[in-house]
C-alpha positions in Angstrom: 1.7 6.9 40.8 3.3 10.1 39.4 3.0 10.3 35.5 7.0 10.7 34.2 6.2 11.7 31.2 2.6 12.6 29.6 1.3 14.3 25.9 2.6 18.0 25.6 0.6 20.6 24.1 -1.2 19.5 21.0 0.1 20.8 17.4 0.1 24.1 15.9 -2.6 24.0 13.3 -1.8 27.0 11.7 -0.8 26.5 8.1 2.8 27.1 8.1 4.0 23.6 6.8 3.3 21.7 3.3 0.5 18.8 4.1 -1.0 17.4 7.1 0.8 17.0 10.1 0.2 13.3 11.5 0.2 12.4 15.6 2.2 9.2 15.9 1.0 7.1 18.5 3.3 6.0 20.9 4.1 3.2 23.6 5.7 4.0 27.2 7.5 1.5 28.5 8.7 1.9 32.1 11.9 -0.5 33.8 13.5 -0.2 36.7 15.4 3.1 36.4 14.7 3.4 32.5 12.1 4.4 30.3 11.8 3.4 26.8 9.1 5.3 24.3 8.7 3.6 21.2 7.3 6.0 17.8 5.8 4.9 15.1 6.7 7.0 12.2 6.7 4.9 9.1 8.1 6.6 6.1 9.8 9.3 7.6 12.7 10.8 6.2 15.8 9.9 8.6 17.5 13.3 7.5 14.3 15.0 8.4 13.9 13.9 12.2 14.3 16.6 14.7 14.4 15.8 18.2 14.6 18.5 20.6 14.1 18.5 24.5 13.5 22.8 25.6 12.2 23.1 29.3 11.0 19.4 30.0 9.2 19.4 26.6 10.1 16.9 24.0 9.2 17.0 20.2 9.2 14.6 17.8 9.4 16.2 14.5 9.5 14.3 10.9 9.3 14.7 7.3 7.3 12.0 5.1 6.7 11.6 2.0 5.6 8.8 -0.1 7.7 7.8 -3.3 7.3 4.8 -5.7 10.2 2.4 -6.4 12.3 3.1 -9.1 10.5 2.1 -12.4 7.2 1.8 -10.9 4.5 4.5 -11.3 1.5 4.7 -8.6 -1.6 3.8 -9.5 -3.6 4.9 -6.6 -2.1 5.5 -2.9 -3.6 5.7 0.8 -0.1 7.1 1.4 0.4 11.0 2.2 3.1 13.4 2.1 3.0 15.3 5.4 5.0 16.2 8.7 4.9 13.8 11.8 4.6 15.7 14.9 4.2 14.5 18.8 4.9 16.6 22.1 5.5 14.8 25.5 5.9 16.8 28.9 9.3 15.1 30.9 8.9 15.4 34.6 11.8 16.0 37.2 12.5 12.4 37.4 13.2 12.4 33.8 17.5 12.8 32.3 16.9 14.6 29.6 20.3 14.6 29.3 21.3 11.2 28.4 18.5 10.3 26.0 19.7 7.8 23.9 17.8 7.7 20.2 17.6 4.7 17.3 15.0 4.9 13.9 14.7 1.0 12.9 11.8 0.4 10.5 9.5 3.0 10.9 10.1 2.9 14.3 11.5 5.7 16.5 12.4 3.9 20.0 13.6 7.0 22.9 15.6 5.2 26.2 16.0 7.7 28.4 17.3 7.1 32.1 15.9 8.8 35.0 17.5 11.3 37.2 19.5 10.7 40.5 17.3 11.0 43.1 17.6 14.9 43.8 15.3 14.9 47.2 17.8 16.3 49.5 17.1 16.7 53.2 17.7 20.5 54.6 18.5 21.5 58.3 17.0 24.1 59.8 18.7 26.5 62.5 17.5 27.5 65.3 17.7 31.0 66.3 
């Protein structure tokens, strides 16, 4: 079975961002001509999320930081401030024109269609 879409090239770890930068993990889901890919990014900052597709790579890009309810003052927290960041590699089969995207608690779910079959058959002449 061809893989349709697998993990991109890892992050930059060069220092250029405030905090840690995070991996997400992530679920595939493949169904008939559709394929779902569901993020977990809890916390992240809807105004932060950057989505961009540039030749057949897709990344996942989000802020997060942590912040106590109004009134309330931490006393100790597992939680950090830091950028989530994820890479995955689209293959020809993938329409990464049409990707359809919805954040619903902490979740980041991806549907994205897959491409007209573009085989084509080509005649040959003979001289």
């Amino acid at each position: 079975m061809d893989q349709i879409i697998s993990n991109g090239p890892s992050a930059s770890s060069e220092p250029t961002r405030a905090g840690p930068i995070f991996t997400p993990p992530a679920d595939i889901l493949e169904k008939g001509d559709t394929v779902v890919m569901l993020v977990d990014i809890p916390g992240a900052d809807p105004a932060s999320l950057d989505i961009t597709l540039d030749k057949h790579i897709l990344t996942i890009m989000a802020r997060v930081t942590s912040a106590a309810p109004e009134g309330y003052t931490p006393t100790y927290s597992e939680f950090r401030d830091g950028i989530y960041e994820r890479r995955f590699v689209f293959s020809e089969q993938m329409d990464g024109e049409r990707i359809d995207a919805t954040l619903k608690d902490g979740v980041l779910r991806l549907t994205v269609p897959k491409s007209a079959n573009t085989a084509k058959k080509i005649n040959v002449k003979a001289e």
